[in-house]
N, CA, C and O atoms as a GROMACS GRO file, in nm:
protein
  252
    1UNK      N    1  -2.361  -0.352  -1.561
    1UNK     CA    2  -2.240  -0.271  -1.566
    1UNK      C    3  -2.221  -0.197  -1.433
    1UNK      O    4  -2.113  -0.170  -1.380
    2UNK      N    5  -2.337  -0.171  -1.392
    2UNK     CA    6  -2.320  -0.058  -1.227
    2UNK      C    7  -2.265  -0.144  -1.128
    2UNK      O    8  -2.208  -0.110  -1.024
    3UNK      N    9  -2.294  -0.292  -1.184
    3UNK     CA   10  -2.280  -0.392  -1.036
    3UNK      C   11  -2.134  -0.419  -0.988
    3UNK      O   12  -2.095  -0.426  -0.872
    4UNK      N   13  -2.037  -0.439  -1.145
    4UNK     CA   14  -1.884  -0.420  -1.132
    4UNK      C   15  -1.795  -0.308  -1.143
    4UNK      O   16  -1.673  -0.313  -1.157
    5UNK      N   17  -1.898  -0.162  -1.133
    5UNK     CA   18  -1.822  -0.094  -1.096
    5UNK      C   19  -1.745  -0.048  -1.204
    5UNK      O   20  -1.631  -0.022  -1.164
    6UNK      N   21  -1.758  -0.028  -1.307
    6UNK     CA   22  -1.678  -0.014  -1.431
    6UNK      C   23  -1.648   0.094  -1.462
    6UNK      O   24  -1.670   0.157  -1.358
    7UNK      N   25  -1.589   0.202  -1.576
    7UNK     CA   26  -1.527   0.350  -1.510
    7UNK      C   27  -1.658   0.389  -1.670
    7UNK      O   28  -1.730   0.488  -1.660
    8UNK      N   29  -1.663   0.333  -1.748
    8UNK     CA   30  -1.735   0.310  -1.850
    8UNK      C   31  -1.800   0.220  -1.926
    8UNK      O   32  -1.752   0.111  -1.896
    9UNK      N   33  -1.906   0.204  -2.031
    9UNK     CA   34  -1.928   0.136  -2.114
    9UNK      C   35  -1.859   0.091  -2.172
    9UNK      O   36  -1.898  -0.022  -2.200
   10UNK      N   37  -1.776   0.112  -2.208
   10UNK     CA   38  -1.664   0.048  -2.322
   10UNK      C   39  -1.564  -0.015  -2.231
   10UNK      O   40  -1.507  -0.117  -2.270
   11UNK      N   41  -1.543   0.027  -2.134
   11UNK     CA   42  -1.436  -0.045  -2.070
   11UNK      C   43  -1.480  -0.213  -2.030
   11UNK      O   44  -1.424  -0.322  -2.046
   12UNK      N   45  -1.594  -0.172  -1.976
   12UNK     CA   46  -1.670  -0.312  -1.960
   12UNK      C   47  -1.704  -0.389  -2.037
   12UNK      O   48  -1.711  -0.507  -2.001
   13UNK      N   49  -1.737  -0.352  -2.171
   13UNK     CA   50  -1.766  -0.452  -2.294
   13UNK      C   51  -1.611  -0.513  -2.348
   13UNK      O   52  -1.606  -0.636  -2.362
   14UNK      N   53  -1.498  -0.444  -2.375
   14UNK     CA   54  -1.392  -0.464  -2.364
   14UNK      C   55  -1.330  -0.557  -2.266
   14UNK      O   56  -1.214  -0.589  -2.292
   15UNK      N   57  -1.398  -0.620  -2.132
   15UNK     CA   58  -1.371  -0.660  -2.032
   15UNK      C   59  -1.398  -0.769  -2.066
   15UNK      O   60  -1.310  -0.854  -2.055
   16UNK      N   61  -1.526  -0.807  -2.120
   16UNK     CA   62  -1.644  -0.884  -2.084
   16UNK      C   63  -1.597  -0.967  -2.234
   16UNK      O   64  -1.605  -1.090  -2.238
   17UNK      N   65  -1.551  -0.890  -2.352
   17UNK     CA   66  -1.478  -0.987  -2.462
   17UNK      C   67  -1.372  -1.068  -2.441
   17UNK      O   68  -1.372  -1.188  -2.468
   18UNK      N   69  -1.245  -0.984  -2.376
   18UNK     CA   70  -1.154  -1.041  -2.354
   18UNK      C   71  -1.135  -1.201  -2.262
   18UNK      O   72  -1.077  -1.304  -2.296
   19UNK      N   73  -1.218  -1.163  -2.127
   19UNK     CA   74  -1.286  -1.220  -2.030
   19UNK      C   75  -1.331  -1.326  -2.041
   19UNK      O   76  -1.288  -1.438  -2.014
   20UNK      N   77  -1.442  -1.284  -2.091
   20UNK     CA   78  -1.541  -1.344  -2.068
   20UNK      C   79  -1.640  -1.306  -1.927
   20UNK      O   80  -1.747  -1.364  -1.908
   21UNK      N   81  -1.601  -1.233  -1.861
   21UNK     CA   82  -1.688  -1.213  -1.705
   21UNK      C   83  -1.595  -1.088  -1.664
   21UNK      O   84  -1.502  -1.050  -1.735
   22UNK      N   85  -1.625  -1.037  -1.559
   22UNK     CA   86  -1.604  -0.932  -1.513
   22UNK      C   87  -1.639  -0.921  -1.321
   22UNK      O   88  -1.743  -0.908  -1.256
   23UNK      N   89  -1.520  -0.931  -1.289
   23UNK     CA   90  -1.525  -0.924  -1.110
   23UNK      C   91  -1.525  -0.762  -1.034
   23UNK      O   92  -1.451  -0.665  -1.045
   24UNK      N   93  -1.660  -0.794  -0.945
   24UNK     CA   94  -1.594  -0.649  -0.860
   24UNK      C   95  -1.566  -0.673  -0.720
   24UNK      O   96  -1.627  -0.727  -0.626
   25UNK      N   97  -1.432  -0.605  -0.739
   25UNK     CA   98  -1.375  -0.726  -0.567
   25UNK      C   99  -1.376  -0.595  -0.465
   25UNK      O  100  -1.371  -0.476  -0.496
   26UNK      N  101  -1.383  -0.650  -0.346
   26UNK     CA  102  -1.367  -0.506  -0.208
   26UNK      C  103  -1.257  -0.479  -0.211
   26UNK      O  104  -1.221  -0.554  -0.302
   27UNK      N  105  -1.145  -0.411  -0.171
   27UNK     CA  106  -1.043  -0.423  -0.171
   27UNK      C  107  -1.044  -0.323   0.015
   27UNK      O  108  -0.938  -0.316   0.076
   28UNK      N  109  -1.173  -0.259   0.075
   28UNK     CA  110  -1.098  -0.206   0.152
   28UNK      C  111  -1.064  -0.226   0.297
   28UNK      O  112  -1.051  -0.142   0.386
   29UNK      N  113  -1.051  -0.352   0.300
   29UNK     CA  114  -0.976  -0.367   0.415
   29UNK      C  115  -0.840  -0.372   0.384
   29UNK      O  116  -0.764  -0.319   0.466
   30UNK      N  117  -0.778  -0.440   0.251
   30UNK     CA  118  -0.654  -0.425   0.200
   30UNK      C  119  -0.640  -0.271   0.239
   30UNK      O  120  -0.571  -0.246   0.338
   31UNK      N  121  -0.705  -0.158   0.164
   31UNK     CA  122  -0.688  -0.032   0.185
   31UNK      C  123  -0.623   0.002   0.352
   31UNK      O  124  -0.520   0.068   0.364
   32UNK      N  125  -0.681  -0.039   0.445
   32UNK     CA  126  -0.719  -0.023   0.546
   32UNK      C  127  -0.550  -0.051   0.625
   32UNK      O  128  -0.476   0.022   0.690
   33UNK      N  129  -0.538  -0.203   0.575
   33UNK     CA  130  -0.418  -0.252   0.643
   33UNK      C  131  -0.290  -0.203   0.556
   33UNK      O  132  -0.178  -0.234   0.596
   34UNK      N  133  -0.303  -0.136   0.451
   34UNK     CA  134  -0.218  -0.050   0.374
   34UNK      C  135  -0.152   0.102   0.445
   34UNK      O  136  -0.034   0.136   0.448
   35UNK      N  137  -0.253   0.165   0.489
   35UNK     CA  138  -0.284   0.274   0.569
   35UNK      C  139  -0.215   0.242   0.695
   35UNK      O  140  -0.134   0.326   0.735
   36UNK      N  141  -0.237   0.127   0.770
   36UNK     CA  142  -0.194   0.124   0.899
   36UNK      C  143  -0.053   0.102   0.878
   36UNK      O  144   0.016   0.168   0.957
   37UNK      N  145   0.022   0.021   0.785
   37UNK     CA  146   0.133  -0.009   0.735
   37UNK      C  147   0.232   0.128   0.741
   37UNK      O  148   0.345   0.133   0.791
   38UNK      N  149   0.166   0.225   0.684
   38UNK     CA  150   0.238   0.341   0.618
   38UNK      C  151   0.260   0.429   0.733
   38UNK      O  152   0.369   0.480   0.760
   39UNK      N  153   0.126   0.450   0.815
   39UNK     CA  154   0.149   0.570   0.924
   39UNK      C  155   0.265   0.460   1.044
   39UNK      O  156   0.334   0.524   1.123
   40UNK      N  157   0.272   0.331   1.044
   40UNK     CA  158   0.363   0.288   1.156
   40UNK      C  159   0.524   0.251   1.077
   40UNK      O  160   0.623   0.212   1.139
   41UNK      N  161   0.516   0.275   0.914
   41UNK     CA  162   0.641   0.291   0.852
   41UNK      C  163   0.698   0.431   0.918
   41UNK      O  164   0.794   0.446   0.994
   42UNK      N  165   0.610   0.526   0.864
   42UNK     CA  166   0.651   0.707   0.915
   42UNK      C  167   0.669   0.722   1.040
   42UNK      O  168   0.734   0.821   1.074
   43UNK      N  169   0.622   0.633   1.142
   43UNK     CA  170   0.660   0.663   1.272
   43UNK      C  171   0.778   0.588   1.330
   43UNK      O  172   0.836   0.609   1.436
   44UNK      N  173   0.796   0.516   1.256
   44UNK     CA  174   0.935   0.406   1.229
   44UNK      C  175   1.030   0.484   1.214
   44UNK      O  176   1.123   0.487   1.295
   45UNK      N  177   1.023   0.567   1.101
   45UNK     CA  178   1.166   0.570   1.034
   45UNK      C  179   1.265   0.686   1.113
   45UNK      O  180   1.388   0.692   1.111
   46UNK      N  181   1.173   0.773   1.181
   46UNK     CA  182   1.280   0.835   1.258
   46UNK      C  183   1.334   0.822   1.412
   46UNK      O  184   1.400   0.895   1.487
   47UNK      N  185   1.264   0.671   1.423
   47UNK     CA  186   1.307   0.615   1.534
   47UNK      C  187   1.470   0.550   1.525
   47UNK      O  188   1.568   0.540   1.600
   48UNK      N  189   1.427   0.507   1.365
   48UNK     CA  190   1.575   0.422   1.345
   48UNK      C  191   1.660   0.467   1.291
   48UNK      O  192   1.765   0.405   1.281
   49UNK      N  193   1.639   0.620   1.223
   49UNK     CA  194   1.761   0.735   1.258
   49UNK      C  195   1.840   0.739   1.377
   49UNK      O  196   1.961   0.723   1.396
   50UNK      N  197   1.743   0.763   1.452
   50UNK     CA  198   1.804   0.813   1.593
   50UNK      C  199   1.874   0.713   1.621
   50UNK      O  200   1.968   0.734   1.697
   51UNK      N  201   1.857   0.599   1.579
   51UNK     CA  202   1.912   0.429   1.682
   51UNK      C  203   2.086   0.465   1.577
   51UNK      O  204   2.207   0.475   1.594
   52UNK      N  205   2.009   0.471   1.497
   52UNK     CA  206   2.151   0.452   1.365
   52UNK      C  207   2.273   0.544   1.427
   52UNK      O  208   2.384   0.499   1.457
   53UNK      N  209   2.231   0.684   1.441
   53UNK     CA  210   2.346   0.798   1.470
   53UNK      C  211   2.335   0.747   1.614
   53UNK      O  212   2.452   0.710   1.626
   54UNK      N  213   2.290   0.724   1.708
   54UNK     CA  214   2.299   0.685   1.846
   54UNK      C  215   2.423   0.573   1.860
   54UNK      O  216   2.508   0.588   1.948
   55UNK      N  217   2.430   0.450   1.760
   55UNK     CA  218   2.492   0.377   1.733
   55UNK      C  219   2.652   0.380   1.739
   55UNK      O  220   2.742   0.337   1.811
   56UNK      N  221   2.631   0.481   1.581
   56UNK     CA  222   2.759   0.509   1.529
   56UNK      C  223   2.847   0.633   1.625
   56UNK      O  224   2.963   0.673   1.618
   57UNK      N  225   2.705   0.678   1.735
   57UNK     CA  226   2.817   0.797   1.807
   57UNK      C  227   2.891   0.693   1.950
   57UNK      O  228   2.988   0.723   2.020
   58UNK      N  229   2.822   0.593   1.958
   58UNK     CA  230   2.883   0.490   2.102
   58UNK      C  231   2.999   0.418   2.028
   58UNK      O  232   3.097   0.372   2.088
   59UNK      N  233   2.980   0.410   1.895
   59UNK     CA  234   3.124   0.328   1.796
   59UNK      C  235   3.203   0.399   1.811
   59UNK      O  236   3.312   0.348   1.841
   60UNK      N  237   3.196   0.560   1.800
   60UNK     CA  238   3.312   0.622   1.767
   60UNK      C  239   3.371   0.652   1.871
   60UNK      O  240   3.493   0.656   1.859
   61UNK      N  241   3.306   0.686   2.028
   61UNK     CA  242   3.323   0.701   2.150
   61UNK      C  243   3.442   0.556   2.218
   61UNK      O  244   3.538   0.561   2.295
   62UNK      N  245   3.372   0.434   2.140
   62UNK     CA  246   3.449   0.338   2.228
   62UNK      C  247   3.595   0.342   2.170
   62UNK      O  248   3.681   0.286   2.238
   63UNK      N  249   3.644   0.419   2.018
   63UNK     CA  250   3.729   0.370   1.954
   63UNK      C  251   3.855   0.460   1.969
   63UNK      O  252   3.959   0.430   1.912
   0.00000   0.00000   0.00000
């Protein structure tokens, strides 16, 4: 039970019926490239504010 990591006894026997087996997978490099995703989303998004109103103020200028 310690080897997959299970939150309890019962959860794991419950696992292991349904199942038949029970996986414990790494997940943290997923974690990892999740993380890098998010801090270069947040550093994104108020870049492409600025592009957006930068945009719409050269639209309204040419018109």
């Amino acid at each position: 039970m310690a080897e997959v990591n299970s939150q309890n006894q019962s959860a794991f026997l419950r696992k292991m019926m349904i199942d038949g087996y029970a996986v414990n997978v790494d997940l943290a490099s997923v974690k990892e490239l999740l993380s890098l995703q998010r801090r270069s989303v947040n550093n994104l998004s108020p870049i492409a504010k600025y592009a957006s109103v930068y945009i719409l103020a050269l639209l309204a200028i040419s018109e």
